[in-house]
N, C-alpha and C positions, 0 to 999 in steps of 0.2 A: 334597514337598508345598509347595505356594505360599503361602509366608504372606500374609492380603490386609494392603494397607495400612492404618494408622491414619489416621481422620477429619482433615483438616487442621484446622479449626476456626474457617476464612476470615471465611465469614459468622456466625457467633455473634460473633466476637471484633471484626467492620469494621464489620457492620450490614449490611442488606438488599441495595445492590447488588452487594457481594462474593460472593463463590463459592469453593466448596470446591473442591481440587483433587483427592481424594479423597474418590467416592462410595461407601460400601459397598453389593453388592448385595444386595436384598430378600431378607427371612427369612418363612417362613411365619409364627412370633409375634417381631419385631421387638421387643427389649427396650427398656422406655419406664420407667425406674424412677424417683423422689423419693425423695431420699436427704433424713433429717431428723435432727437432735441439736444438744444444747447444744453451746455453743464450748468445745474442749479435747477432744472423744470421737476428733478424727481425720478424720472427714468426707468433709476433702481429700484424704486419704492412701486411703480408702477409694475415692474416687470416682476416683483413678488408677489403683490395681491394679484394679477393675471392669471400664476401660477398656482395660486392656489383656488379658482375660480375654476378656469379650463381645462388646470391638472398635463398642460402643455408643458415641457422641460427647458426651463429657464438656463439658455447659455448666453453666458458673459465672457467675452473674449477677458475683458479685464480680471478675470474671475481663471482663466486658462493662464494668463502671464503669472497673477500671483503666485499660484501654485507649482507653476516650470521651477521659478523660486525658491522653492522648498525643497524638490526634488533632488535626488541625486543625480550623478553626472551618469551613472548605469541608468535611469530610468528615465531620460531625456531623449526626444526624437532631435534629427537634427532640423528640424526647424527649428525644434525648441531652444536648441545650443544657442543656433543662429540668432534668435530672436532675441536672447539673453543677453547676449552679445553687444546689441547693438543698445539695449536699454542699460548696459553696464557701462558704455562708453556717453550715454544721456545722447543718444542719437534715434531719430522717428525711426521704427519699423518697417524698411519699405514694402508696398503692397503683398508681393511677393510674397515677404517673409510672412506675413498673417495668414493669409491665403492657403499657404501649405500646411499653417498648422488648424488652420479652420479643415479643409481638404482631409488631413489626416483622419478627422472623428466625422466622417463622411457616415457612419451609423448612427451617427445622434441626429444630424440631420434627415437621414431616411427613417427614423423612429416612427412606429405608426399613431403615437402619441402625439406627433407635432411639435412644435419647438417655438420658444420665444429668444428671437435674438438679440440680443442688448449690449451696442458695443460696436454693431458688425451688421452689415457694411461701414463705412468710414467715408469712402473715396467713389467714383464712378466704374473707377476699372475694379475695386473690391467687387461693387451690385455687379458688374457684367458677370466674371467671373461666378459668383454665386447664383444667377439666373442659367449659365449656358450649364451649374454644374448637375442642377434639380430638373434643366429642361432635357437632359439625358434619360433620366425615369420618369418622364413624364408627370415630374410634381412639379405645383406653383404654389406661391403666398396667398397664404389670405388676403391679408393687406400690410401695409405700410404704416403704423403710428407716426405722426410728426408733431409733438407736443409742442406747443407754442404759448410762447412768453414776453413781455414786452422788457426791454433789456433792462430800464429801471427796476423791472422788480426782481429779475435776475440779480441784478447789484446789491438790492437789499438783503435778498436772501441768502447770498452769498459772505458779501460783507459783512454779514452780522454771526458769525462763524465763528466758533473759538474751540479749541483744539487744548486736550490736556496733553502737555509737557511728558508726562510718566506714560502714562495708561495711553493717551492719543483717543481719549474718548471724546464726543464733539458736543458742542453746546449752543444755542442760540441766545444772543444777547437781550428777543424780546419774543421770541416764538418758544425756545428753550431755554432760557435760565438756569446756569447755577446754585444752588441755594444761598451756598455765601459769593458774593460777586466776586470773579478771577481768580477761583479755586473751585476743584473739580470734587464734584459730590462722593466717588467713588475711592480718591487716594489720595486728594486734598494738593495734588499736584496746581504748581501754576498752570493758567491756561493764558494761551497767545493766539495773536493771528496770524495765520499763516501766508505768508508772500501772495503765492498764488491766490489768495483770499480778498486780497486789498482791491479797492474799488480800481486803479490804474492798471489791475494786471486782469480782473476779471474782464474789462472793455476789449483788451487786447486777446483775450482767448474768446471773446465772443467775436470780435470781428473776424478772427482766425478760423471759430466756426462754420460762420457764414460762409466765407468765403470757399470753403474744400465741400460744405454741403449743398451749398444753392445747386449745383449741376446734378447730385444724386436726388436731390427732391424733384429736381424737374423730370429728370428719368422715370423715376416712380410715379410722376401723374401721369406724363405719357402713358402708362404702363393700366394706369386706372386703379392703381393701388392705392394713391394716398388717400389717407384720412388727416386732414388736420385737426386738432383737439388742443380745447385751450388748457393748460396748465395752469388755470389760476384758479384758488380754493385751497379746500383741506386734501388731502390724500383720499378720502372717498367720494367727494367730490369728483374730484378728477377721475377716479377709476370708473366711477357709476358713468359717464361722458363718456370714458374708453369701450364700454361695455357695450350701450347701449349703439355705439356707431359698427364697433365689431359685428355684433346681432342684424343689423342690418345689410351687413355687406356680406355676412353669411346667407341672410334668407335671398340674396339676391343670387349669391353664387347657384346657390339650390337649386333656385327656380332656372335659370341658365345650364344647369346639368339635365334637370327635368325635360328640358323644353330641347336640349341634344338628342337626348333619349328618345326622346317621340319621333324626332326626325329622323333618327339612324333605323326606327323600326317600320317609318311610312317608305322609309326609300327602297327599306327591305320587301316590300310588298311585290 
């Protein structure tokens, strides 16, 4: 059997005039998922095993800032300027500014491969915006991930975080270990914790979470999208959980396409 290839990620990652070298071909429900959770549930770890399961193309807006970063000033849209801009001055993105450069790579989201979002939406006027943008071509989400976590063991996982000095490679002080304690296996760098790290700053980005997400989760149950999935366990743990809720919210979409179908051809009668 042929495995297809994995999505390159050309255009999500260059912006508009790039091109993927790897298109996957068309699905009859083409997975379009929003992957959502506070910092520390895994997210990222989630949104790779997905990708390489449903072979859907894994866009991270985080993943789109870094690389505007890299770019030259000739190979920047101006959202991207803009956007730079305001993360140079250590100032939030306003909606806006995401929005057009998500908007810009409006072919990764029309891919007939489907797409995993991770990053993005953010806000309620982000989801409006990206719902009124897919409800133009008449595409919709599959569903909504909302990984969920109890904040203590966000804190732990978080907290327990150490960061090489040299290299910035990351360590856990009882999940991932060091070999020699507070030096880094790889360049023997000191490793610290990082601010953002510490238990008083992760409470205050979790409450900060909550707060900008509670109105987008509510939107997407309205919407009968959400899945909530608990994020606690190993990393296959938690995927095998994502999978098995995805699978079901496809066979349901299915059956609800099937059962259109029937209807659009007795009306024809």
């Amino acid at each position: 059997m042929t495995v297809p290839n994995k999505p390159s990620r050309a255009a999500w990652l260059q912006g508009p005039s790039a091109r993927c070298e790897t298109v996957p071909n068309g699905q009859f429900l083409p997975w379009r998922i929003v992957l959502l959770g506070a910092p520390g549930v895994g997210k990222g770890t989630q949104a790779d095993l997905l990708n390489q399961r449903l072979l859907a193309c894994h866009l991270s807006t985080g993943d789109v800032f870094r690389a505007a970063a890299t770019q030259g000033e000739g190979e920047q849209t101006p959202a991207m300027k803009e956007a730079l801009g305001y993360m140079r001055r250590g100032e939030l993105v306003p909606d806006a500014t995401v929005w057009d450069m998500v908007r810009e790579r409006g072919e990764c989201l029309h891919c007939a491969g489907g797409f995993i979002l991770d990053g993005f939406p953010r806000t309620l006027t982000q989801a409006v915006s990206l719902k009124q943008f897919l409800d133009q071509d008449g595409l919709g989400l599959t569903a909504v991930v909302n990984y969920e976590l109890p904040a203590s063991e966000i804190v732990a996982r978080l907290g327990g975080r150490r960061t090489c000095e040299k290299c910035k490679a990351v360590y856990h002080i009882t999940e991932r270990p060091s070999k020699v304690e507070g030096h880094c296996d790889r360049c023997d760098g000191v490793l610290f914790q990082r601010e953002d790290d510490k238990p008083e700053s992760i409470k205050v980005r979790l409450e900060a979470y909550d707060r900008s997400t509670a109105p987008l989760i509510e939107f997407y149950r309205k919407a009968g999208l959400l899945l909530q999935v608990s994020a606690a366990g190993t990393p296959a743990e938690i995927y095998d959980r994502t999978v098995a809720d995805l699978e079901m919210r496809r066979l349901s979409q299915f059956a609800e396409r099937m059962w259109a179908a029937a209807e659009n051809r007795r009306s024809g009668l």
